[in-house]
N, C-alpha and C positions, 0 to 999 in steps of 0.2 A: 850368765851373760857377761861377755868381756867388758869393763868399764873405760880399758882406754884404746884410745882410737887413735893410730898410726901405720895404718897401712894401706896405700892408694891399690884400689881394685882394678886391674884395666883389662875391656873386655877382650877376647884373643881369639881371631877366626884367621892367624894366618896369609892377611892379605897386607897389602902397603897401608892402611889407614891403620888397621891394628899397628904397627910398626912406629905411624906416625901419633898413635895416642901414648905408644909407648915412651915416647920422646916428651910428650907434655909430661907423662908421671914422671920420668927423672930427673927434669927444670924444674917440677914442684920438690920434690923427696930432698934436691940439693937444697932448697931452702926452708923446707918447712923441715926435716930430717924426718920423712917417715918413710917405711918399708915401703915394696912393690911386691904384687901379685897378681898375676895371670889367669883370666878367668875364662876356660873353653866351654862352651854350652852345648850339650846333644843332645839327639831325640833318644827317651828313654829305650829300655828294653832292649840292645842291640850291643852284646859284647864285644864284638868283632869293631864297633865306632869307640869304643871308650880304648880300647888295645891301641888302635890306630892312633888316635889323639896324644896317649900316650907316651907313642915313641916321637910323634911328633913334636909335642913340645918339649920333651927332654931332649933331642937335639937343637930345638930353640934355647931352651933356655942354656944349656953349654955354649950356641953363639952370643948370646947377647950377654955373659957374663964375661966372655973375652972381649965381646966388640965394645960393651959400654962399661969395663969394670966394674959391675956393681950385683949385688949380693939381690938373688929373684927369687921369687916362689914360684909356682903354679895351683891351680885347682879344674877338677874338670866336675863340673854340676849336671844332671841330667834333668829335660825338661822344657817350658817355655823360657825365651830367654831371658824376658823384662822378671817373668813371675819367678824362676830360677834361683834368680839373682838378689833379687830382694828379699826371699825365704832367706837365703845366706846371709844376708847384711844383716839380719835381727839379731844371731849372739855370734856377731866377727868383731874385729878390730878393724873392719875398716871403714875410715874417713871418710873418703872420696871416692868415684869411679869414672872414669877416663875412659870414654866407650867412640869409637872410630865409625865415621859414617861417608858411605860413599855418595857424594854429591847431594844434589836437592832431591832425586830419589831418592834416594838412602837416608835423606831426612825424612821423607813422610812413611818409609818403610818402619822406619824406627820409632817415629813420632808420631803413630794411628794411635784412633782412640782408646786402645786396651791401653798401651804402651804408655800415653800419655798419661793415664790415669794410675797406671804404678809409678811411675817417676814422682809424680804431685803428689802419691800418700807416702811417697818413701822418707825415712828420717834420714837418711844418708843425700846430698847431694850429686849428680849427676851433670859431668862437662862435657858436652858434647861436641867433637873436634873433626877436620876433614884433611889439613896440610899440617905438617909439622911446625914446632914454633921458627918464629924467623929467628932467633936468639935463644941461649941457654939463661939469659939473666932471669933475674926473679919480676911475672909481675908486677906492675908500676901502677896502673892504672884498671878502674875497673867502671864502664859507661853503663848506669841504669836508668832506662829512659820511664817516663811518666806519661802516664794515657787516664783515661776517664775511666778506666774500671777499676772496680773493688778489689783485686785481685793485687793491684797493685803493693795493700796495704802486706800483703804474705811474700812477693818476693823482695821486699825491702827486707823483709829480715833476714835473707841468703843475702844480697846486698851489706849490710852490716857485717853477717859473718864471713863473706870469703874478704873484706876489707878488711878484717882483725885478724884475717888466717895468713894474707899474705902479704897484711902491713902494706894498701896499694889505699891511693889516692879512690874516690867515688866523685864518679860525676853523675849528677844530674841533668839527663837529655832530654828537653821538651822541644816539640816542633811547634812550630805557630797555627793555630785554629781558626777558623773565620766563625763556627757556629758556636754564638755566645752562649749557649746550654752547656754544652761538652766542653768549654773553654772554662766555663765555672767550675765545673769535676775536674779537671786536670788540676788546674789550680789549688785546689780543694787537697786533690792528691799532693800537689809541689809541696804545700805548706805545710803535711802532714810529715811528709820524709825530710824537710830540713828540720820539725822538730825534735824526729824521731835520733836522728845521726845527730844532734845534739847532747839527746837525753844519755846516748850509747857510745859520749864520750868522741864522736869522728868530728867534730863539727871543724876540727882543721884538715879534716880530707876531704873537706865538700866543696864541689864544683856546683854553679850552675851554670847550663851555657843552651841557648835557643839557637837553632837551626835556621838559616832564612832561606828560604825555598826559594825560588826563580818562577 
């Protein structure tokens, strides 16, 4: 099993959102300095799709190493695509995966419950993107909002770590509650995660900031 981890995974079908995820991994790679690679996904048992992908992406990847100078891999994995990919991540080197999703279809296409269910047992993180970034900079800020569920206490600690990966501010978003039950969980949650971004050292990245509804 590889031990270090430097290379952002971005998934690659080819279309303008893969292009535009491809763009978030090279604003991350310039500031974290890790590799890129290219991950096409097909349905098993069919030589003539793996040939095709292929050529396909070696003549991508020839343009995008003139168009954005920088040094790419590729991989083409056979299979589902959530399940695929995840088998890969267990002895890779990489980091992160940068996966392009077309609109709020393309959210819940991607976001069903198989899917959702390998994202949440993956040890790898997954950013899921639609437009390219508005800027090349690194960054800055990173809003994780607090709710009454228990769930909360697990993506605080992807909160901590992409705050320590990309050296970005953390804010704390809570909206205002009227039902004093779930108003006590939330809370319960707030006071949890500002000790927690203490104990882990961010307590000068911590925001908190409540939303006032209309």
């Amino acid at each position: 099993m590889n031990d270090v981890k430097d290379t952002l995974l971005v998934t690659w079908d080819f279309t303008e959102v893969s292009e535009n995820a491809l763009m978030h991994a090279i604003k991350l790679s310039r500031n974290v300095n890790n590799k890129i690679c290219l991950v096409h996904v097909i349905k098993p048992g069919n030589p003539l799709l793996i040939k095709e992908a292929e050529e396909r992406l070696k003549k991508d990847i020839l343009r995008i190493k003139d168009q954005y100078r920088i040094s790419i891999d590729s991989i083409i994995l056979e299979g589902n695509l959530f399940s695929a990919i995840t088998n890969y991540l267990k002895d890779s080197d990489i980091n992160m995966v940068i996966m392009g999703t077309h609109g709020i279809k393309g959210i819940q296409r991607y976001l069903g419950s198989h899917a959702l269910r390998v994202i949440i047992g993956s040890a790898v993180p997954f950013i899921v993107v639609q437009d390219k970034p508005v800027n090349m900079d690194r960054f800055t800020d990173i809003v994780f909002p607090i709710d009454f569920r228990s769930e909360n206490k697990e993506k605080l600690k992807w909160a901590i770590y992409l705050g320590k990966y990309f050296n970005s501010k953390v804010h704390l978003f809570k909206t205002p509650i009227a039902d004093s039950s779930l108003l006590k969980k939330v809370n319960i949650n707030l006071n949890f995660a500002i000790r927690f971004l203490i104990q882990n050292n961010l307590c000068k990245l911590l925001k908190h900031r409540e939303r006032i509804l209309n």
